[in-house]
N, C-alpha and C positions, 0 to 999 in steps of 0.2 A: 217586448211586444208579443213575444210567442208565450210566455206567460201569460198576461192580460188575454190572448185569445184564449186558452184556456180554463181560466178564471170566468170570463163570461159566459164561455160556453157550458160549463160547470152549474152559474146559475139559471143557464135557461134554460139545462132542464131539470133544475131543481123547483124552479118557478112553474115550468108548465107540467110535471109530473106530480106537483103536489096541486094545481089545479085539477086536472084529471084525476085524481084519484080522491079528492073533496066532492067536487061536483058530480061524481058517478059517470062521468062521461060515457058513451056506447063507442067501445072502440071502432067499432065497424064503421063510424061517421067519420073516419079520421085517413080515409084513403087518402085525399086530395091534401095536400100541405095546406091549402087556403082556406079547408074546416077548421082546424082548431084555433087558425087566430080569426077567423068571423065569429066563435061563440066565444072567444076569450074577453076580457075586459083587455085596455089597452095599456096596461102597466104589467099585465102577465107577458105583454109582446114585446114589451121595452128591450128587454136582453136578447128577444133574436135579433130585430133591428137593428143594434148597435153590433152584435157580432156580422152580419152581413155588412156592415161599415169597416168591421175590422180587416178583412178582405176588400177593398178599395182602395184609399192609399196609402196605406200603409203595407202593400205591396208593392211601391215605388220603394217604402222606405228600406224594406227589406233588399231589393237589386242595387238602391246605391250603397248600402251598407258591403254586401258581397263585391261592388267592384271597387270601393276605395280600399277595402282588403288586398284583394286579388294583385291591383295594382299596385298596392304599398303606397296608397294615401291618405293611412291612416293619420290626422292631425289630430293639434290639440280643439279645433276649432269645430272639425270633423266631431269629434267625443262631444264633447258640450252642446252642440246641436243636436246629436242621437239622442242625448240622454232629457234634452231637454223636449224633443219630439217625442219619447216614450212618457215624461213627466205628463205633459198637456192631454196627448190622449187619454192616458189612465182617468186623471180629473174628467176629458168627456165623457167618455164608457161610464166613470160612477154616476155623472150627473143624467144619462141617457137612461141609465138600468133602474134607476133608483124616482127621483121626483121630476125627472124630464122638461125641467123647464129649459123651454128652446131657446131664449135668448143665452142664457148663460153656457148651452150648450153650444150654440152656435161662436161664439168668441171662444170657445177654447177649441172648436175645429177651424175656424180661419186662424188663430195664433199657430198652429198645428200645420197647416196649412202652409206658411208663411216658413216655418221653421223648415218642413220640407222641402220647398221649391229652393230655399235658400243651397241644404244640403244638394239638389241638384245643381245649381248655377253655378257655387265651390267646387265640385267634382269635377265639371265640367273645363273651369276656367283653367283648373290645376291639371286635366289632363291636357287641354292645348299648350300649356306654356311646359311644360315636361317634353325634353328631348325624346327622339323616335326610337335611337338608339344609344 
């Protein structure tokens, strides 16, 4: 996941720096974060959008990943789910940054979604039934 953040953030300013320097932008119009995506087109915005998602839930993913470590609950169940929650996002992010069709974008954030809440509900169940001491 912290690759993929990288990666998109990678290309969005490789997207919006080679707008800006296409279109001769006037830097000085560029105080406000809300100039450059009101005179961008909306596929140079794609890649911040999705990285501003990338910081959402996949911020959960990140804490339960750290406490089923911490705790030593790491399963095989646990893996398969991360890796399959890092799988789905990726597939969003390219579909978000790239030709943004919503539907399809949207089924592999609620599959993502799903895979998530799941990893919380496991964590959860597995730390109630795990003795205190």
């Amino acid at each position: 996941m912290i690759a993929l953040t990288f990666v998109v953030w990678v290309y969005m300013y490789i997207r919006r720096l080679s707008y800006i320097l296409t279109h001769h932008v006037d830097y000085a119009r560029l105080g406000k974060s809300s100039a450059l995506v009101e005179m961008m087109p909306a596929e140079v915005s794609f890649p911040s959008d999705n990285l501003k998602n990338l910081f959402e839930l996949p911020v959960i993913f990140y804490v339960i990943s750290i406490i089923s470590v911490q705790a030593e609950l790491v399963d095989k169940i646990m893996v398969q789910a991360a890796w399959s929650f890092v799988a789905l996002r990726l597939v969003h992010s390219f579909i978000h940054c790239t030709f943004n069709n919503v539907n399809l974008r949207f089924l592999f954030y609620i599959l993502s979604s799903f895979v998530l809440w799941f990893m919380v509900v496991h964590i959860g169940v597995v730390l109630l039934a795990k003795p205190l001491l």
